[in-house]
N, CA, C and O of each residue as an XYZ file, in Angstrom:
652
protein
N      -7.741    -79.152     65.027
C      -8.089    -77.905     65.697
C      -8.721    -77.026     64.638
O      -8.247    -76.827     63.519
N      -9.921    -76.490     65.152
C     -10.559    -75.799     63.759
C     -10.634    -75.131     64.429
O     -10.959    -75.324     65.600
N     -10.323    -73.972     63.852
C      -9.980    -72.324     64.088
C     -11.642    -71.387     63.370
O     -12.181    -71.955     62.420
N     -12.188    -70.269     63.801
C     -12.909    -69.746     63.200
C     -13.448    -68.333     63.439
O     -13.236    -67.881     64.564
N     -14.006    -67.681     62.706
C     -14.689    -66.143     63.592
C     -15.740    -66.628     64.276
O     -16.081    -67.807     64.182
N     -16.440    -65.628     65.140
C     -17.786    -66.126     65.690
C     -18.963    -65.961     64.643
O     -19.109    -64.912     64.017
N     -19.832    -67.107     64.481
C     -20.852    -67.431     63.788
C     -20.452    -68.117     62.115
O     -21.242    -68.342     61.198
N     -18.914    -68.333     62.152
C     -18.431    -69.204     60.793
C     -19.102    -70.315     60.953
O     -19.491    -70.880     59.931
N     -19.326    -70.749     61.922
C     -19.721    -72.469     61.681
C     -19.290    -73.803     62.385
O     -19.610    -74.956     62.094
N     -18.646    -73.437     63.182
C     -18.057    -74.251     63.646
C     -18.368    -75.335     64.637
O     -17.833    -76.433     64.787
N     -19.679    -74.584     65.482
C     -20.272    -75.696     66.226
C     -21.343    -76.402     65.387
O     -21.911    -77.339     65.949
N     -21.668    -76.141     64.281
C     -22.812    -76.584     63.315
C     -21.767    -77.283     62.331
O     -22.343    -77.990     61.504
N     -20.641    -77.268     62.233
C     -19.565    -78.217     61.493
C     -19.607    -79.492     62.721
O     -19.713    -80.624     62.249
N     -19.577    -79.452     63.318
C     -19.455    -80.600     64.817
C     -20.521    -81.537     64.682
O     -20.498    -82.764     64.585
N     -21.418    -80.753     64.695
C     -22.928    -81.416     64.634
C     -23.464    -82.191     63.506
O     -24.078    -83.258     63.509
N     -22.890    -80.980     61.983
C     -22.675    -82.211     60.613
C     -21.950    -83.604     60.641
O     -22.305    -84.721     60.263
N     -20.769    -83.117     61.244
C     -20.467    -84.714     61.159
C     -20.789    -85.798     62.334
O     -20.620    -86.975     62.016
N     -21.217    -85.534     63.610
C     -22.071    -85.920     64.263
C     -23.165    -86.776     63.612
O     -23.036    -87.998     63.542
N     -24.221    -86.146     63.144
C     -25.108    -86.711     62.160
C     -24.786    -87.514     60.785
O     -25.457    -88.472     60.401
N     -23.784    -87.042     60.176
C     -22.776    -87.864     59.215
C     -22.496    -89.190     59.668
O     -22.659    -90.208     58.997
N     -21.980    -89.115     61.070
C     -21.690    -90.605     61.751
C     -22.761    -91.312     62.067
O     -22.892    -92.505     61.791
N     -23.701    -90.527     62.744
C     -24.680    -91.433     62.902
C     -25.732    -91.963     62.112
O     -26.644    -92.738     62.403
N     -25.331    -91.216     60.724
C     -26.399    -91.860     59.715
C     -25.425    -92.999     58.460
O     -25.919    -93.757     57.626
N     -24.057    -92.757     58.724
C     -23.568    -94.041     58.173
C     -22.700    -93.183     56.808
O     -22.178    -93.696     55.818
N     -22.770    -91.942     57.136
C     -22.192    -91.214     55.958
C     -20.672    -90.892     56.132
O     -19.936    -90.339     55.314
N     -20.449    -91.228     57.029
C     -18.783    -90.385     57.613
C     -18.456    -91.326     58.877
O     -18.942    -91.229     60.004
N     -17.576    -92.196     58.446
C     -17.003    -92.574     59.654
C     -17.789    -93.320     60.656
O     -17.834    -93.244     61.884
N     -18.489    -94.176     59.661
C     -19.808    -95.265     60.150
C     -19.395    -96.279     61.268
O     -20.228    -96.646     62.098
N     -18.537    -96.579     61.280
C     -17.557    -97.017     62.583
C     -17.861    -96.692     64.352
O     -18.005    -97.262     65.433
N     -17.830    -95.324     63.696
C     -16.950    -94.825     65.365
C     -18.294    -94.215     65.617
O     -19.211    -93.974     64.832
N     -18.164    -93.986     67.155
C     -19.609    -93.100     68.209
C     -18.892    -91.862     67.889
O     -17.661    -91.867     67.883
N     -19.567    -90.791     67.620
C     -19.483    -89.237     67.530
C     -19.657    -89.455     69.108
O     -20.183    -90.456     69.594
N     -19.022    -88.124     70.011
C     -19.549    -87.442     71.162
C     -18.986    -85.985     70.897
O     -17.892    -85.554     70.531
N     -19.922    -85.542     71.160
C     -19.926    -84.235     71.205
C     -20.090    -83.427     72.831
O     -21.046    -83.481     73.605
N     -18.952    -82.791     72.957
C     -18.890    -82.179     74.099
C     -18.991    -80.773     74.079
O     -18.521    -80.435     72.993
N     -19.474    -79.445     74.905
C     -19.629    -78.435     74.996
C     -18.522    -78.128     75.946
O     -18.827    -78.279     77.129
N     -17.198    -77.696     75.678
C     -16.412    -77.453     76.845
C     -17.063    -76.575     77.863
O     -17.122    -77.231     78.903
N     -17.542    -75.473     78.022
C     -17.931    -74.699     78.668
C     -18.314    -75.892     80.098
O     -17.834    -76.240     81.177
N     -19.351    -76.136     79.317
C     -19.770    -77.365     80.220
C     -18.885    -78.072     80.797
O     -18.804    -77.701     81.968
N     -18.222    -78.853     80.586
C     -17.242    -79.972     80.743
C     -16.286    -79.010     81.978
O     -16.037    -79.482     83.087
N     -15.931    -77.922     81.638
C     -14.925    -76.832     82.230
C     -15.314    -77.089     84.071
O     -14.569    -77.356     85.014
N     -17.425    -76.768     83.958
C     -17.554    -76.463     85.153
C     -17.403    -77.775     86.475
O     -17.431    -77.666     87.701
N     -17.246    -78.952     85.601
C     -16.818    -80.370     86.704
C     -15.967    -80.782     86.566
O     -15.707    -81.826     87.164
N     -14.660    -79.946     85.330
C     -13.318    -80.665     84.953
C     -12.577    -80.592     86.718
O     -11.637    -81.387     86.681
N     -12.631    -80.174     87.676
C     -11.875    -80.577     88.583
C     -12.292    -81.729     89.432
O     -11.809    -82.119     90.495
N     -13.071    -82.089     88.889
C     -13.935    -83.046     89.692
C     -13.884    -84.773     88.928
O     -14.095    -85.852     89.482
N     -13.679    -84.607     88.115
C     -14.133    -85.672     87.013
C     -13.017    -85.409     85.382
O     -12.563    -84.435     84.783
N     -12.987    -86.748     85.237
C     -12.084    -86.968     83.909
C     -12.952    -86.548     82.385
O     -14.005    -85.939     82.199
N     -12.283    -86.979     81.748
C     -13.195    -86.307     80.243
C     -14.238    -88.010     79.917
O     -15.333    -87.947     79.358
N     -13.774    -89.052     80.273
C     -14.368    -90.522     80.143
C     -15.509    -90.508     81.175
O     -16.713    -90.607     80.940
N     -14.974    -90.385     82.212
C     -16.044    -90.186     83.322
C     -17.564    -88.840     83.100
O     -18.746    -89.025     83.390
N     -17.051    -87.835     82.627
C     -18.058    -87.166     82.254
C     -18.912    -87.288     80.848
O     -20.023    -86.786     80.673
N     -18.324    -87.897     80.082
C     -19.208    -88.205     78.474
C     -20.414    -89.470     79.415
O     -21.632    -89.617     79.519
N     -19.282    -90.088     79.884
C     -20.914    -91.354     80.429
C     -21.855    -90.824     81.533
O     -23.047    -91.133     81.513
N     -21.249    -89.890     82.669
C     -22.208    -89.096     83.270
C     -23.253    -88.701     82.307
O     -24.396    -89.146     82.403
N     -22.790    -87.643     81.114
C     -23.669    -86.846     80.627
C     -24.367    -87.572     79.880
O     -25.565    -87.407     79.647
N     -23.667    -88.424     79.453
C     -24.945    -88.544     77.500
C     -25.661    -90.164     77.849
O     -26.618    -90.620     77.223
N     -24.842    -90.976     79.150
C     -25.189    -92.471     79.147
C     -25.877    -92.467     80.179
O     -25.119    -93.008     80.985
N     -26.711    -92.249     80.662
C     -27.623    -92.849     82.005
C     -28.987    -92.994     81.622
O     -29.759    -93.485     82.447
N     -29.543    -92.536     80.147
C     -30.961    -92.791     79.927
C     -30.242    -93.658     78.684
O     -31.143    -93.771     77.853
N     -29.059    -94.313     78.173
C     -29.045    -95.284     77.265
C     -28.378    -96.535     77.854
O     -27.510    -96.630     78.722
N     -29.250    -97.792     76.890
C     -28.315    -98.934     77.512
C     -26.660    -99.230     77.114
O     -26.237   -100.172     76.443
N     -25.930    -98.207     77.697
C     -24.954    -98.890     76.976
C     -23.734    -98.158     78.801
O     -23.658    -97.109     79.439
N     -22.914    -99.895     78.861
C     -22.589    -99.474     80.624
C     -21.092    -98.737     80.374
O     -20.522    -98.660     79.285
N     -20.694    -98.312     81.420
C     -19.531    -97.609     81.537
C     -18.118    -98.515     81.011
O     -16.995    -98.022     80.904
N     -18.457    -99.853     80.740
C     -16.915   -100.497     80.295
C     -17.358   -100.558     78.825
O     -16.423   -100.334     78.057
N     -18.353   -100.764     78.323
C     -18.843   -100.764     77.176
C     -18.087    -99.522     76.376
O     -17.238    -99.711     75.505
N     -18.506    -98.323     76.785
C     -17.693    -96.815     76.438
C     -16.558    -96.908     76.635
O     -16.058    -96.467     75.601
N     -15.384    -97.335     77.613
C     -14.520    -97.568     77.691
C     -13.589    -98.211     76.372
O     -12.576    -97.813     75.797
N     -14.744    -99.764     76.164
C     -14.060   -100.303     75.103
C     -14.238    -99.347     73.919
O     -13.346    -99.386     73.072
N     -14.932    -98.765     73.791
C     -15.021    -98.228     72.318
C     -13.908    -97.438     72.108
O     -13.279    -97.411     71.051
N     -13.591    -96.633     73.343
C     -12.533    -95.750     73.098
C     -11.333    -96.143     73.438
O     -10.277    -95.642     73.052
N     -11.467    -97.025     74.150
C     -10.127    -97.363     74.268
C      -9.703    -98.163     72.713
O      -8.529    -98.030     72.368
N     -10.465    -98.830     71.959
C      -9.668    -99.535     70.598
C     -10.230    -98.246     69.571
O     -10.465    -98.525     68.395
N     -10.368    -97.277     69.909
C     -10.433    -96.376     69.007
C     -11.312    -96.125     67.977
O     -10.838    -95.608     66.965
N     -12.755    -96.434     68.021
C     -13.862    -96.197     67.449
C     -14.325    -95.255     67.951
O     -15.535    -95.481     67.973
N     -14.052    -93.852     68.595
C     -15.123    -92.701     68.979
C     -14.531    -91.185     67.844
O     -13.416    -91.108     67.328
N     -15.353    -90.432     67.753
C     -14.716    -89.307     67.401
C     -15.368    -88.006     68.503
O     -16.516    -87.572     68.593
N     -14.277    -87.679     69.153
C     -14.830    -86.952     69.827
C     -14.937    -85.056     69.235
O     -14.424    -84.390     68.336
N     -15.526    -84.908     69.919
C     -15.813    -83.425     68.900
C     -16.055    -82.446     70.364
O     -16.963    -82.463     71.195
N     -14.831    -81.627     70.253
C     -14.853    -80.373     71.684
C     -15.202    -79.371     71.156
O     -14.507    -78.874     70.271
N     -16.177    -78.901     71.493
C     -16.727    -77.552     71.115
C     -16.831    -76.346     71.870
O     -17.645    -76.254     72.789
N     -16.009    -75.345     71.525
C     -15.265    -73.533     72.417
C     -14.607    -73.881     73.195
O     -14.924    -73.558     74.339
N     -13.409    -74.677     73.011
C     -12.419    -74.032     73.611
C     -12.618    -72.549     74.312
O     -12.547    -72.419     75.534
N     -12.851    -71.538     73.493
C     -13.083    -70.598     73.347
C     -13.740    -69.831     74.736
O     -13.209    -68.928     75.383
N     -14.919    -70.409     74.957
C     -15.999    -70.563     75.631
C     -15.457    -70.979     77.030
O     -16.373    -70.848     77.842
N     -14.381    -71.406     77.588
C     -14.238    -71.890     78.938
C     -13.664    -70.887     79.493
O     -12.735    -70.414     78.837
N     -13.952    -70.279     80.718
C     -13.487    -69.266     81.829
C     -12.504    -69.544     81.619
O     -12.103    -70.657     81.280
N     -11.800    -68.406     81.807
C      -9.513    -68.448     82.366
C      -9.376    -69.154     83.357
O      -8.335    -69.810     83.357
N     -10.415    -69.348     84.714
C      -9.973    -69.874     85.295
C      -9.749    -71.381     84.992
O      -8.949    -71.919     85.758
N     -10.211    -72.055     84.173
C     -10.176    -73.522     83.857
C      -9.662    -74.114     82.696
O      -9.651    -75.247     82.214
N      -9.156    -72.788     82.331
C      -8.839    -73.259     80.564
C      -7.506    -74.284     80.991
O      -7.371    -75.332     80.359
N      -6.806    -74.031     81.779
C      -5.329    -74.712     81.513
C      -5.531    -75.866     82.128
O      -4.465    -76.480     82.175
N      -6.644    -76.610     82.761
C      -7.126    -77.612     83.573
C      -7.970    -78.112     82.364
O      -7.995    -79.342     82.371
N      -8.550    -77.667     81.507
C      -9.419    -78.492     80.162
C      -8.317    -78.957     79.117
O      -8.001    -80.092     78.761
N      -7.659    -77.255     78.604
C      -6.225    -78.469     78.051
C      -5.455    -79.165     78.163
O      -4.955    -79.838     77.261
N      -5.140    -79.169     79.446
C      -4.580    -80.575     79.967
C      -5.370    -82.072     79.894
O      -4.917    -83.195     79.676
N      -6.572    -81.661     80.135
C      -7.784    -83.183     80.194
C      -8.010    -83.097     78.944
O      -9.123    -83.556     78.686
N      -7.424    -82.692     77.983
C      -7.857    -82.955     76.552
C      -6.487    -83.613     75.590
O      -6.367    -84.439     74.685
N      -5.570    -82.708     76.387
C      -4.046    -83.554     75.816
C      -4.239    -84.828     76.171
O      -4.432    -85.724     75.349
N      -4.189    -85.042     77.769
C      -3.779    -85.994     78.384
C      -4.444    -87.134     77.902
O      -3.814    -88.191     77.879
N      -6.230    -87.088     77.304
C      -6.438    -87.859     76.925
C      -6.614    -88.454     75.635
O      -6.944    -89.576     75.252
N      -6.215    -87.102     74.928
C      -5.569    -87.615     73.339
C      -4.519    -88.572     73.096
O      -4.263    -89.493     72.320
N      -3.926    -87.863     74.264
C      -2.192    -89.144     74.322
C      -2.531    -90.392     74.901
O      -1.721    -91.304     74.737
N      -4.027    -90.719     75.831
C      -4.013    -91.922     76.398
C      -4.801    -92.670     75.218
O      -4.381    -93.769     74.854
N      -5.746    -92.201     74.711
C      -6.478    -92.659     73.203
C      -6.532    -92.178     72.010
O      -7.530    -91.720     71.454
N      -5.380    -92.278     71.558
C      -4.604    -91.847     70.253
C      -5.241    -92.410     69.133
O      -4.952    -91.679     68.186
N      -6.057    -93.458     68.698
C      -6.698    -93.985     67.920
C      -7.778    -93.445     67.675
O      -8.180    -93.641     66.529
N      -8.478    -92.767     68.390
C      -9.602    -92.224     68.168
C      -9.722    -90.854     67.562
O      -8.689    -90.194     67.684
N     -10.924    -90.126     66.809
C     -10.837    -88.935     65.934
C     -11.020    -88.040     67.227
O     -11.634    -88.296     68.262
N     -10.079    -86.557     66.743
C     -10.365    -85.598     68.015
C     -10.559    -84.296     67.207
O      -9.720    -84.127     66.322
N     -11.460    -83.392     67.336
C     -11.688    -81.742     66.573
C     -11.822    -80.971     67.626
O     -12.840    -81.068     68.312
N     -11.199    -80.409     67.823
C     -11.851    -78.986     69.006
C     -12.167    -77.731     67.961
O     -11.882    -77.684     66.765
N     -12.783    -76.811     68.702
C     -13.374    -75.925     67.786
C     -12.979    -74.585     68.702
O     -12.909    -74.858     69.901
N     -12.674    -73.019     68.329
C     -11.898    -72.202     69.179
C     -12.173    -70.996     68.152
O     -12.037    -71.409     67.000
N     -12.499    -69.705     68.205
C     -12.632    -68.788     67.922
C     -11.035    -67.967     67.904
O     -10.303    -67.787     68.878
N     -10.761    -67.507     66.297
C      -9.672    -67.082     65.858
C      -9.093    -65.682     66.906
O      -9.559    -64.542     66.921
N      -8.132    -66.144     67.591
C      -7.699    -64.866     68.162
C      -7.831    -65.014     69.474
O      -7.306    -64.384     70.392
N      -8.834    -66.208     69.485
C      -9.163    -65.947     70.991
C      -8.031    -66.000     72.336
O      -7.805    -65.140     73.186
N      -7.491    -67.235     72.167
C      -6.343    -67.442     72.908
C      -5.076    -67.911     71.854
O      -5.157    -67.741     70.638
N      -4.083    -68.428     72.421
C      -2.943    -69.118     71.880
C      -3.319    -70.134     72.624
O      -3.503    -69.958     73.828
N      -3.527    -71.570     71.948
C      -3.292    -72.653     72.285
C      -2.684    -73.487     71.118
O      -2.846    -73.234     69.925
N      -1.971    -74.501     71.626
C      -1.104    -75.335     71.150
C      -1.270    -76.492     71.400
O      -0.966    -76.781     72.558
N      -1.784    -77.642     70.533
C      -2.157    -78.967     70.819
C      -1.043    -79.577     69.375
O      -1.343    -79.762     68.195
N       0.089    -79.733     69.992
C       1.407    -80.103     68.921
C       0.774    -81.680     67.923
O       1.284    -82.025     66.857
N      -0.190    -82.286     68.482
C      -0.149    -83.838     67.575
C      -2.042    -83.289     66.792
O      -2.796    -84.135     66.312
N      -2.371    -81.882     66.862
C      -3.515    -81.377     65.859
C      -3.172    -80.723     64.729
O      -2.196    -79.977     64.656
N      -3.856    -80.937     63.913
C      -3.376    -80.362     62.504
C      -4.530    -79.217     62.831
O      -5.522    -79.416     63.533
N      -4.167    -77.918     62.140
C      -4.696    -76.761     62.204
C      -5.810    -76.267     61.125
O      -5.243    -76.139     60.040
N      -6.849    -76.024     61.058
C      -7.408    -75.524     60.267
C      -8.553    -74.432     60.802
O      -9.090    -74.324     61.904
N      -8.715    -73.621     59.495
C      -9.395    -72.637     59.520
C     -10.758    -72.307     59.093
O     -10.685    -71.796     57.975
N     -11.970    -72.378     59.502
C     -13.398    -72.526     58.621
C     -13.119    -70.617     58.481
O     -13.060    -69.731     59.334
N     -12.956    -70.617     56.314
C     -13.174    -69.419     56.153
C     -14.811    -68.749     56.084
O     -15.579    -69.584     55.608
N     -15.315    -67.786     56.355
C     -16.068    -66.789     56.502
C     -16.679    -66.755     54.866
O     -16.051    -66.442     53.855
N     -18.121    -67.186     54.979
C     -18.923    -66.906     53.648
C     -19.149    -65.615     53.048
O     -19.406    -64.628     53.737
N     -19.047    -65.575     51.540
C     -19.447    -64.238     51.155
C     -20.983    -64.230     50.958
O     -21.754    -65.180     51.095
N     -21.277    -62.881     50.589
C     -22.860    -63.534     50.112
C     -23.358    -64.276     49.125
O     -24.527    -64.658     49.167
N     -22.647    -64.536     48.246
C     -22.900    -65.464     47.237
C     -23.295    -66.921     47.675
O     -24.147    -67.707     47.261
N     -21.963    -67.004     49.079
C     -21.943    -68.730     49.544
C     -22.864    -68.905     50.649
O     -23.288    -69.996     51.030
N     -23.142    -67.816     51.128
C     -24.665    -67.813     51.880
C     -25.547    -68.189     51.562
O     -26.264    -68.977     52.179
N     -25.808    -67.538     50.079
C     -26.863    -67.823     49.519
C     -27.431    -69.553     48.956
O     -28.451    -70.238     48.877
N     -25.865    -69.603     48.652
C     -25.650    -71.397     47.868
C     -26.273    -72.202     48.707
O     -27.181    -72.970     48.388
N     -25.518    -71.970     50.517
C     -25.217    -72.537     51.684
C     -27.052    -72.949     52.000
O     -27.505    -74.080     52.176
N     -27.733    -71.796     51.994
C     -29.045    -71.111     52.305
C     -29.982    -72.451     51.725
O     -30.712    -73.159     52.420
N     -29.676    -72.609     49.879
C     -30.468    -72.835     49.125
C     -30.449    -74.625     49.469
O     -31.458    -75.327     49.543
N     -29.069    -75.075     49.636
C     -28.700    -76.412     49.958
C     -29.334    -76.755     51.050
O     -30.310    -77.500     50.970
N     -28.996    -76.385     51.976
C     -29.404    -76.815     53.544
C     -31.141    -76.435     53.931
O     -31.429    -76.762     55.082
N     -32.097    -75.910     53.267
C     -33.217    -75.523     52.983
C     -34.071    -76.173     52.202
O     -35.296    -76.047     52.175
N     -33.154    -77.123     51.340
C     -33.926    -77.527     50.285
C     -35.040    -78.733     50.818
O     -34.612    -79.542     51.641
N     -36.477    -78.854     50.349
C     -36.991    -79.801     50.938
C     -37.429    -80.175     52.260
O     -37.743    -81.281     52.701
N     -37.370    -78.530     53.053
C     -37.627    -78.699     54.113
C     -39.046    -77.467     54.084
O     -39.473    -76.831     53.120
N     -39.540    -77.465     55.605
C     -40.571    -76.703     55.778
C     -39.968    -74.879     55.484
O     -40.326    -73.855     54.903
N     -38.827    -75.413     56.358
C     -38.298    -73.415     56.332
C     -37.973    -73.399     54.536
O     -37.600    -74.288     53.769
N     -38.332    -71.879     54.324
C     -38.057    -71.678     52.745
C     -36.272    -71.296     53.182
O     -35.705    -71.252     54.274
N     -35.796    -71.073     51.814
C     -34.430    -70.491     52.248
C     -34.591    -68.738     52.028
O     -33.779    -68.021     52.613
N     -35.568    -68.167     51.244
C     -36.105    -66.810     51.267
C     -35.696    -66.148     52.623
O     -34.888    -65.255     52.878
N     -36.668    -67.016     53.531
C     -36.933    -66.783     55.365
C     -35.947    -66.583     55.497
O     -35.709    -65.381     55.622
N     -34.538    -67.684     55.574
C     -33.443    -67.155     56.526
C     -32.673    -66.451     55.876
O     -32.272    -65.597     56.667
N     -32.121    -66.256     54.689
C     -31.435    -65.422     54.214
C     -32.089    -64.099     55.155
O     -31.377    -63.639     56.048
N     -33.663    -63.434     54.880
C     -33.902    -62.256     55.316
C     -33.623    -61.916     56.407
O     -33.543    -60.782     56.880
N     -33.401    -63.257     57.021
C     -33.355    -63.495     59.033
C     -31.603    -62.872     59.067
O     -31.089    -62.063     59.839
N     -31.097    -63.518     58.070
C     -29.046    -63.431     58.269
C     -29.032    -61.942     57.983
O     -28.650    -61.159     58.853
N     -29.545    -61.414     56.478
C     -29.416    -59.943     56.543
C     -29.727    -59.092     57.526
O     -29.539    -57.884     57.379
């Protein structure tokens, strides 16, 4: 469970290791999926959390609905929930349930949700807790110079863009 303020990082932490997995850097094994709860929230009464990753992300790839199954069921996926935060009251206690329920049915597999500090109290007892702390400007700047480097955007640009 990664805890954070708004704009720490946290859905762009999801997405690093997303890309980490899929380039063989992190956990070269397992399928990243990345889910947007918000999203997920508005058909969670309708549909399971298995049933909606292959709705959403599998119908323009070849890969069939038992195929996904197996992966997660022997525990090669890491799934990555992103805002908690982000889901209406009315559905929140209907998403944490489809998120327990299926942590406890595929326990082998990696799970991160991501949730804005303060926002609610939630309690997912088998997640370890952590916190993405808040950059100073120094680590902005570091952050800026790293993630910039070698690309078209200068890091000049966004620093002026963040100030």
């Amino acid at each position: 469970m990664s805890w954070g303020n708004p704009g720490a990082g946290k859905t762009a932490f999801l997405k690093y290791i997303a890309i980490q997995c899929i380039e063989g850097n992190f956990l070269s094994d397992y399928l990243p999926i990345f889910l947007t709860l918000r999203d997920f929230a508005e058909v969670a009464d309708k549909q399971g959390i298995l049933e909606y990753i292959h709705q959403e992300f599998f119908p323009s790839f070849p890969i069939q609905e038992s195929s996904l199954q197996e992966i997660i069921r022997e525990g090669r996926a890491i799934i990555l929930f992103d805002g908690l935060d982000e889901v209406r009251e009315v559905n929140v206690e209907d998403v944490i349930r489809k998120i327990r329920d299926f942590s406890d049915r595929y326990p082998a597999n990696h799970f991160i949700i991501t949730c804005r500090i303060a926002a609610r109290e939630y309690t997912f007892e088998k997640f370890t807790e952590v916190e993405v702390a808040d950059f100073d400007d120094e680590q902005i700047s570091t952050f800026a110079n790293n993630w910039f480097k070698n690309k078209s955007v200068k890091p000049e640009y966004f620093l002026e863009q963040v100030r």
